[in-house]
Every structure is written in C-alpha cells, then in structure tokens.
VEXDREN-2710 file (C-alpha; in Angstrom, 1 decimal):
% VEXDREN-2710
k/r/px/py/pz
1/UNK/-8.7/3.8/3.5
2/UNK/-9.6/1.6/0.4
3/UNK/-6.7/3.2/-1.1
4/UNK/-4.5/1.7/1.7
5/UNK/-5.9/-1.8/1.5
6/UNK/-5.3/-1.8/-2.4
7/UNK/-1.4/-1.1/-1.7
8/UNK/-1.4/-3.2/1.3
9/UNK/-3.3/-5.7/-1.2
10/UNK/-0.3/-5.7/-3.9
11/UNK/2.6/-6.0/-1.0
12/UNK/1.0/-9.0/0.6
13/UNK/1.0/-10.7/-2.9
14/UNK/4.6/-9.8/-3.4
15/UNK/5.1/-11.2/0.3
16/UNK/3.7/-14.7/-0.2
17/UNK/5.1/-15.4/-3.0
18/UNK/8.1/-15.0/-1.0
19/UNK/7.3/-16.3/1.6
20/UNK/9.4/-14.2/4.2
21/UNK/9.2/-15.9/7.5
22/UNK/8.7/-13.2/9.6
23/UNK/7.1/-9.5/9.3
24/UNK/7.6/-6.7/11.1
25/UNK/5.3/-3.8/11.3
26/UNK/5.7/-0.6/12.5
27/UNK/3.5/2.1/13.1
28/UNK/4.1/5.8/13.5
29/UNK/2.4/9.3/14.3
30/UNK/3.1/12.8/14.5
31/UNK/3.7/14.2/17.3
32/UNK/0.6/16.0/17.5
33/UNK/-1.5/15.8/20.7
34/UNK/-4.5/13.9/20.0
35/UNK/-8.0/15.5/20.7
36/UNK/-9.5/14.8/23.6
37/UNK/-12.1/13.0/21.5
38/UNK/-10.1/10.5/20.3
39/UNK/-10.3/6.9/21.3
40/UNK/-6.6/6.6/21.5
41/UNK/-5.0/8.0/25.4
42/UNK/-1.8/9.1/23.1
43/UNK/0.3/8.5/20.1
44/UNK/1.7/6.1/21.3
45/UNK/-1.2/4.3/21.5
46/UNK/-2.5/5.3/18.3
47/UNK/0.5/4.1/16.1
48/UNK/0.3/0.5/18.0
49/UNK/-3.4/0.5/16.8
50/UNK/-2.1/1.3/13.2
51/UNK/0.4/-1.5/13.0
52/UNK/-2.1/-3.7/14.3
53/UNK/-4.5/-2.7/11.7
54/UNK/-2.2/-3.4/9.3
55/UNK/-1.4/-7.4/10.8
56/UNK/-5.2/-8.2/10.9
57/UNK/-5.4/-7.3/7.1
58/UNK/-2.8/-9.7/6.0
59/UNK/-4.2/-12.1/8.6
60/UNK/-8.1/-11.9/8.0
61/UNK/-8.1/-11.0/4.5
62/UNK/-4.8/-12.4/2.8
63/UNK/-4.6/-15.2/4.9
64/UNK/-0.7/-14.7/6.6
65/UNK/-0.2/-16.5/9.8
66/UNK/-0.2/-14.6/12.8
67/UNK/2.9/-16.0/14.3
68/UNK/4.4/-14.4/10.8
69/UNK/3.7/-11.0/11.9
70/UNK/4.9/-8.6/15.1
71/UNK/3.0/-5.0/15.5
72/UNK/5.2/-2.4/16.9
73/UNK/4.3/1.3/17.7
74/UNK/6.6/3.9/17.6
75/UNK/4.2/6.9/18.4
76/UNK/5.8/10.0/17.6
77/UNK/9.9/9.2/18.8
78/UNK/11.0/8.4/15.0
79/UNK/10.3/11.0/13.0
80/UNK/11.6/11.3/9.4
81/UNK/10.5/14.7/8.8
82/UNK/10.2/18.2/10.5
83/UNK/7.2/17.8/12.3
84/UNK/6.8/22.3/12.3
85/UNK/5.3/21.4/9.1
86/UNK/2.1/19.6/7.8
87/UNK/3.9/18.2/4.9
88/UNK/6.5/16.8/7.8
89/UNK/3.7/15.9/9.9
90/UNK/1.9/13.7/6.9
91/UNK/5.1/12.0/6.7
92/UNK/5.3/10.7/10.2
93/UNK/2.3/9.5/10.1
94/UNK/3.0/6.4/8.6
95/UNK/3.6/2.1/8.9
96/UNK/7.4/0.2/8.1
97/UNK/6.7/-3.2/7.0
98/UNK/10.3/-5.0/7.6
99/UNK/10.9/-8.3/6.0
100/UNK/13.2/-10.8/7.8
101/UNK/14.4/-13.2/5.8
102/UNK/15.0/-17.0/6.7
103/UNK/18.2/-17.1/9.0
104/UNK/21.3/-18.8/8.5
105/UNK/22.0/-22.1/9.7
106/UNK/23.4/-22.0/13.7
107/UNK/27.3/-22.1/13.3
108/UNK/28.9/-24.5/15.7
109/UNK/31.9/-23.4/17.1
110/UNK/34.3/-25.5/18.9
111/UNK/36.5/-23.7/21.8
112/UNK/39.5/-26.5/22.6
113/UNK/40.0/-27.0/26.4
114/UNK/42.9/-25.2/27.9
END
C-alpha cells in the first residue's frame, strides 16, 4: 500500500544513515487458509513473498545493497495475538525488520598446551 511504502520510506532513511550492516526481514500471516484463488500454495508462502516485497523496496527504490538484506517467512507459527479474533488476526499479519549491528572484533584466545 502507499501507506506502507511511506513508513517503509522514513525507516530506510533512519537505516542508512546508520548504516547497519545487515537487515533482517521477516514476514508473517495469520493463520487463515488462503482462498483457493490466491497465487500463494500457503502462508507460508505468502509471508516469504511479504518479506521479500519489503527487501526489493529498499533495494530498487532506496538503493540498500542486497547482500544487506535476508527475507525470512514465518507464515502463521509466530503469532503475537489470538488469532479467534480479526483484531488478533490483523496483527499477525505483519513484517519484523531486525537490525544487526556491526560485530565485535574476533577475540583470540590462547589455550596453553598441557
């Protein structure tokens, strides 16, 4: 939705001016069957397609490198509401964007011979 790229718009400014070096995102469904209709064989399926959505915007239109970004789907095994409900059900249907920040140097650890 336009109203989706507009936030997605504002994060991805937030995120290169930080310039994490790796994103995560994550999509998620209800758990819903889908119609037979739909171009989508499950949930599964369907949440990939949404995280992958969201990694082709910040590739193709804010310019983030690809080997930045991981898509993940979920489908409907991580709920964070009841899904009996369709105010539970709108909020499973949703994307995590996790931020990894740059790790820590390697330590070296030195194990004495015995």
């Amino acid at each position: 939705s336009s109203e989706g790229k507009a936030r997605l718009t504002l994060l991805a400014e937030v995120l290169l001016e930080e310039s994490y070096p790796h994103i995560c995102v994550i999509g998620h469904t209800d758990n819903r069957p889908l119609k037979s209709s739909s171009r989508f064989a499950d949930n599964w399926e369907l949440s990939t397609a949404r995280a992958v959505a969201v990694v082709r915007f910040f590739n193709e239109a804010l310019g983030i490198a690809p080997e930045q970004m991981t898509a993940v789907g979920c489908g409907q095994f991580m709920p964070v509401a009841d899904n009996d409900t369709d105010e539970g059900r709108s909020m499973n249907r949703r994307i995590e964007i996790i931020l990894e920040a740059a790790s820590p140097p390697a330590a070296t650890v030195e194990i004495p011979e015995l």
